[in-house]
C-alpha positions in Angstrom: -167.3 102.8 -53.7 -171.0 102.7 -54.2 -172.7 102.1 -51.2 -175.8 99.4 -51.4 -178.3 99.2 -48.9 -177.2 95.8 -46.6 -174.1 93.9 -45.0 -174.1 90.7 -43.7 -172.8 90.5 -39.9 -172.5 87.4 -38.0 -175.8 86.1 -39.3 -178.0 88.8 -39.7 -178.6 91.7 -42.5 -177.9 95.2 -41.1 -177.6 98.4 -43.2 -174.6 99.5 -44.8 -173.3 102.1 -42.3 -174.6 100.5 -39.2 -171.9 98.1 -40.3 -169.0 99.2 -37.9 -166.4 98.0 -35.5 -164.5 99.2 -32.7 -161.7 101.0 -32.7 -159.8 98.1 -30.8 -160.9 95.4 -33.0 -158.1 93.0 -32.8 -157.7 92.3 -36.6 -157.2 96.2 -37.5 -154.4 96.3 -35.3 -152.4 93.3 -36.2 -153.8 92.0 -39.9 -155.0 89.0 -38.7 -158.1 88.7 -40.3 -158.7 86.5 -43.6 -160.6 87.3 -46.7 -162.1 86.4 -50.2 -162.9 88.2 -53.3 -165.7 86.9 -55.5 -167.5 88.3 -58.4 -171.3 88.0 -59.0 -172.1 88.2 -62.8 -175.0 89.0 -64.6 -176.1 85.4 -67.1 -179.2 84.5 -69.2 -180.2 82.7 -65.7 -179.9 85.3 -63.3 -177.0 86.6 -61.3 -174.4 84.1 -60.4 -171.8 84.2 -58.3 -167.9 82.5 -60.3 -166.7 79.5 -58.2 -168.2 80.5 -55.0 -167.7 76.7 -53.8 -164.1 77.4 -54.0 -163.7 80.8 -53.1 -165.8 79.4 -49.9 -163.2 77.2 -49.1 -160.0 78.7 -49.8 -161.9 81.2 -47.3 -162.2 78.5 -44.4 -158.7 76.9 -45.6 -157.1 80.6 -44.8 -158.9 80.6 -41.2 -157.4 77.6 -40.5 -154.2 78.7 -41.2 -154.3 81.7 -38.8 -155.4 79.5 -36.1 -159.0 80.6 -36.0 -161.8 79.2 -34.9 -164.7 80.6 -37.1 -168.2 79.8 -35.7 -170.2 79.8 -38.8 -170.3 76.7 -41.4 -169.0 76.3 -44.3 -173.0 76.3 -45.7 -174.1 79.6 -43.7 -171.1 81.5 -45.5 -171.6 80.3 -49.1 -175.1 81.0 -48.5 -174.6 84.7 -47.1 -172.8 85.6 -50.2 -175.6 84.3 -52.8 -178.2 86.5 -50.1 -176.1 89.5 -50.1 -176.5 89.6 -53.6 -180.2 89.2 -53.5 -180.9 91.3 -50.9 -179.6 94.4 -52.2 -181.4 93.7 -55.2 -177.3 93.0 -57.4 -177.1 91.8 -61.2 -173.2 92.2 -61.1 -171.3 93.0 -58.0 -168.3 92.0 -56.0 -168.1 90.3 -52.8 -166.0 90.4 -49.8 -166.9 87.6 -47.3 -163.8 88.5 -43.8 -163.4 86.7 -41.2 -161.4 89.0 -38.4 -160.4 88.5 -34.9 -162.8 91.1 -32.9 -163.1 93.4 -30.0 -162.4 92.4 -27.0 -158.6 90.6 -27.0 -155.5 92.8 -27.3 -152.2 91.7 -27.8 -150.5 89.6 -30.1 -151.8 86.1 -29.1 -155.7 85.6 -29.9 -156.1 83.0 -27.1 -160.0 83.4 -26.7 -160.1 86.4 -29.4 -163.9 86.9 -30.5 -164.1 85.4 -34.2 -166.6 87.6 -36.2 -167.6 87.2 -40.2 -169.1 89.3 -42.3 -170.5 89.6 -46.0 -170.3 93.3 -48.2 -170.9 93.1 -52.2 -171.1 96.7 -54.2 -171.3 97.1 -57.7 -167.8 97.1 -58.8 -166.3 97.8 -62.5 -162.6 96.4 -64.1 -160.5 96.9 -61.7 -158.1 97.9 -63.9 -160.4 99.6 -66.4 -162.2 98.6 -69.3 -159.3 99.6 -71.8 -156.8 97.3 -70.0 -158.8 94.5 -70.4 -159.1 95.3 -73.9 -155.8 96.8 -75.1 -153.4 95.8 -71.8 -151.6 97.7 -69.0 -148.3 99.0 -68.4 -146.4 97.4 -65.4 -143.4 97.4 -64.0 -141.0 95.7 -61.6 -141.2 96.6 -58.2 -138.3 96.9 -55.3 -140.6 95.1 -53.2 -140.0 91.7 -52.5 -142.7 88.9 -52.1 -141.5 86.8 -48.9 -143.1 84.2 -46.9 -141.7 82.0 -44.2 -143.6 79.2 -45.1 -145.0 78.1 -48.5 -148.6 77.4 -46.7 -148.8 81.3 -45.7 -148.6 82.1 -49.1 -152.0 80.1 -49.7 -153.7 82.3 -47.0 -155.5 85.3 -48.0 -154.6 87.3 -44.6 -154.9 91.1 -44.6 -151.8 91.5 -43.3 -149.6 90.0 -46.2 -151.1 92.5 -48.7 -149.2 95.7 -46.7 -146.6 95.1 -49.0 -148.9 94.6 -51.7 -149.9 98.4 -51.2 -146.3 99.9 -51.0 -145.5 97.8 -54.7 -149.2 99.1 -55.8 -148.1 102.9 -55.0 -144.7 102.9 -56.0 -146.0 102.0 -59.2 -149.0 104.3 -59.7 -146.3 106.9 -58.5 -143.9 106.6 -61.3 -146.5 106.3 -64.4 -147.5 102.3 -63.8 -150.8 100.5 -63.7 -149.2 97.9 -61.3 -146.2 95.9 -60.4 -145.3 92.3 -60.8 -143.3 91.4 -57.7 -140.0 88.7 -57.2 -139.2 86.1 -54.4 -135.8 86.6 -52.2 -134.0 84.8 -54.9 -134.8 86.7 -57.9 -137.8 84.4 -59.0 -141.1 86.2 -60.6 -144.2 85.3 -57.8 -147.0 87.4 -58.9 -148.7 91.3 -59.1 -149.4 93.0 -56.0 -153.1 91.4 -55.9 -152.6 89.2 -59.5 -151.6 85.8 -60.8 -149.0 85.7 -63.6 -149.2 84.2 -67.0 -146.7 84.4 -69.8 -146.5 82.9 -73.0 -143.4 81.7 -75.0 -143.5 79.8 -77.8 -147.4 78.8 -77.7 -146.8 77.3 -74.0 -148.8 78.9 -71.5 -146.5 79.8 -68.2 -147.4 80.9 -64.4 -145.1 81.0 -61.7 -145.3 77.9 -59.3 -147.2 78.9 -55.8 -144.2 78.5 -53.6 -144.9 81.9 -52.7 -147.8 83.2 -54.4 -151.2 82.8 -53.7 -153.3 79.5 -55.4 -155.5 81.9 -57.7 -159.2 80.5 -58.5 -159.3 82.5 -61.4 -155.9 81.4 -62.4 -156.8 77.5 -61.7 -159.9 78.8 -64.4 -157.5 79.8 -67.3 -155.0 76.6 -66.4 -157.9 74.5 -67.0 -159.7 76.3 -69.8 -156.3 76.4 -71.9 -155.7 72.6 -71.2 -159.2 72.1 -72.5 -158.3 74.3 -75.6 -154.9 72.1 -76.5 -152.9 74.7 -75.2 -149.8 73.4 -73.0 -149.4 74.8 -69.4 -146.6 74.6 -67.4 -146.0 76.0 -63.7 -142.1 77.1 -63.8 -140.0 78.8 -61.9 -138.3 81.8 -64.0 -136.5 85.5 -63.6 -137.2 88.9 -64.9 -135.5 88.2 -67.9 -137.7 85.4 -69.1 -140.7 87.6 -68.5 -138.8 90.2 -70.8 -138.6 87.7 -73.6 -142.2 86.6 -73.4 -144.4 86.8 -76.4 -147.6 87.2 -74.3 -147.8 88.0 -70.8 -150.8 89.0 -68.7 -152.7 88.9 -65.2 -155.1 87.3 -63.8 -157.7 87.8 -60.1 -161.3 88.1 -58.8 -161.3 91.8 -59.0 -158.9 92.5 -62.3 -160.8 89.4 -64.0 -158.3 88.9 -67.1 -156.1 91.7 -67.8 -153.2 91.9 -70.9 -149.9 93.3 -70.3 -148.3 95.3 -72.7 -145.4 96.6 -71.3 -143.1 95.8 -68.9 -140.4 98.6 -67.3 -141.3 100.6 -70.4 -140.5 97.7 -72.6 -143.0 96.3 -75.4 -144.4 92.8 -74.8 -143.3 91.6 -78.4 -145.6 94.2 -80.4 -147.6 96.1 -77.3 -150.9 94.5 -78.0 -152.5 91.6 -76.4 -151.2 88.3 -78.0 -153.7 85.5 -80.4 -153.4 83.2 -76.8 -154.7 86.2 -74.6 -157.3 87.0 -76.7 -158.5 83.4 -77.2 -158.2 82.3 -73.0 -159.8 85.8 -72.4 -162.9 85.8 -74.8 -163.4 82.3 -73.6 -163.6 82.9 -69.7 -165.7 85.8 -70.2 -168.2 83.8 -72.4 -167.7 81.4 -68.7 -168.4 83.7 -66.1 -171.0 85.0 -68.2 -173.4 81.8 -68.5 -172.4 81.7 -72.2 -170.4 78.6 -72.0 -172.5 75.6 -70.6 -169.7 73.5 -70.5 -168.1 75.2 -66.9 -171.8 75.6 -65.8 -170.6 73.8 -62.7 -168.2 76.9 -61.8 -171.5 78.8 -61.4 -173.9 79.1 -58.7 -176.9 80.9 -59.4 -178.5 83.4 -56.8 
């Protein structure tokens, strides 16, 4: 990680490792904090940060959900993440607004549990390199199971849920993977361990529903981006096998942007290389989130 000079805590800038916690900080111990990734990008304007307004309130949507009471507005946040970015002087970064439960409370309830929120943004590359965004990734099918006792946590980005994220992200790495594309209870295909899920079959673009994945931002992007380019989207239900027969298939996230998949359990996505569709949705959103494309201007907010 490369370290940049400030972090934003609870309203004021401090520096980088004066940022700290206690050991008991509630959050650490029992995952209950919430969180947002967001990417900065470097236009013909100036840096702006992709569907902040959104990313902003999915943020406050996921507090609500865990109960908390967060004690800065909706307005102090969005605008902490376009100072971060200013203040340490950014063209293209990555930004992670929490919000976490703090010291002071122990135990599982957080009945009066200190509410802190903070703001970090680093330079930060393709998360899944710059040759799987160009050529694709292998993945494969994890033993891990995606499970959530109600649809609604599955729209929270909580800390906690992502533990078995890690485990699905390891065992992949461990056995010659990039990463791992993960299945409900019943067999259905959710998402990757931090990714959205798109197929292609037949020129119809496909994503799992969100009964239990997470309601991507960037995945909303390429929904609406392919509607606009006369492609057909559908949100399906389907199983493993389905995903074998795809013609296309490939991820989408904050941090791994738009990434192909080639091959899946050591299979070939039809001929290995990133499909006509992929290539089209993924030139065009990163024209987008570069300022190249006027016409999503809106998505952007400039710092």
């Amino acid at each position: 990680m490369e370290e940049v000079e400030f972090i934003w805590m609870d309203g004021e800038f401090v520096k980088w490792k004066d940022a700290t916690t206690h050991i008991l900080t509630h959050s650490l111990h029992y995952g209950t904090a919430v969180f947002e990734g967001v990417r900065a990008y470097e236009t013909p304007k100036g840096p702006a940060i992709f569907r902040l307004k959104d990313h902003t309130k999915r943020l406050l949507k996921s507090a609500k959900i865990m109960q908390m009471e967060v004690p800065n507005t909706y307005d102090e946040i969005f605008e902490a993440c376009k100072q971060i970015v200013t203040k340490n002087n950014l063209k293209e970064c990555y930004i992670r607004p929490l919000i976490y439960y703090g010291y002071g409370k122990m135990g599982l309830d957080t009945v009066n549990a200190k509410v802190n929120v903070s703001v970090a943004a680093w330079p930060w590359g393709a998360y899944l390199g710059e040759e799987g965004i160009k050529n694709g990734i292998s993945v494969r099918m994890s033993s891990y199971k995606r499970h959530f006792v109600k649809e609604e946590l599955a729209h929270s980005k909580t800390t906690g849920h992502y533990t078995i994220s890690t485990i699905a992200k390891m065992e992949a790495l461990n056995t010659g993977y990039e990463e791992a594309i993960m299945e409900d209870l019943e067999g259905n295909i959710c998402e990757c361990t931090g990714e959205n899920l798109f197929i292609v079959k037949d020129s119809k673009l496909i994503t799992p529903t969100t009964k239990s994945a997470l309601v991507g931002i960037t995945r909303d992007s390429v929904m609406k981006i392919a509607k606009d380019e006369g492609i057909e989207v559908s949100e399906e239900t389907f199983d493993k096998e389905t995903l074998y027969a795809a013609d296309e298939a490939f991820m989408t996230g904050t941090a791994a942007e738009m990434t192909p998949i080639r091959k899946i359990d050591g299979k070939d996505i039809d001929d290995g290389k990133p499909g006509p569709i992929t290539k089209k949705l993924r030139e065009k959103y990163f024209d987008i989130i570069h300022g190249e494309d006027l016409k999503y201007e809106e998505w952007l907010d400039y710092c």
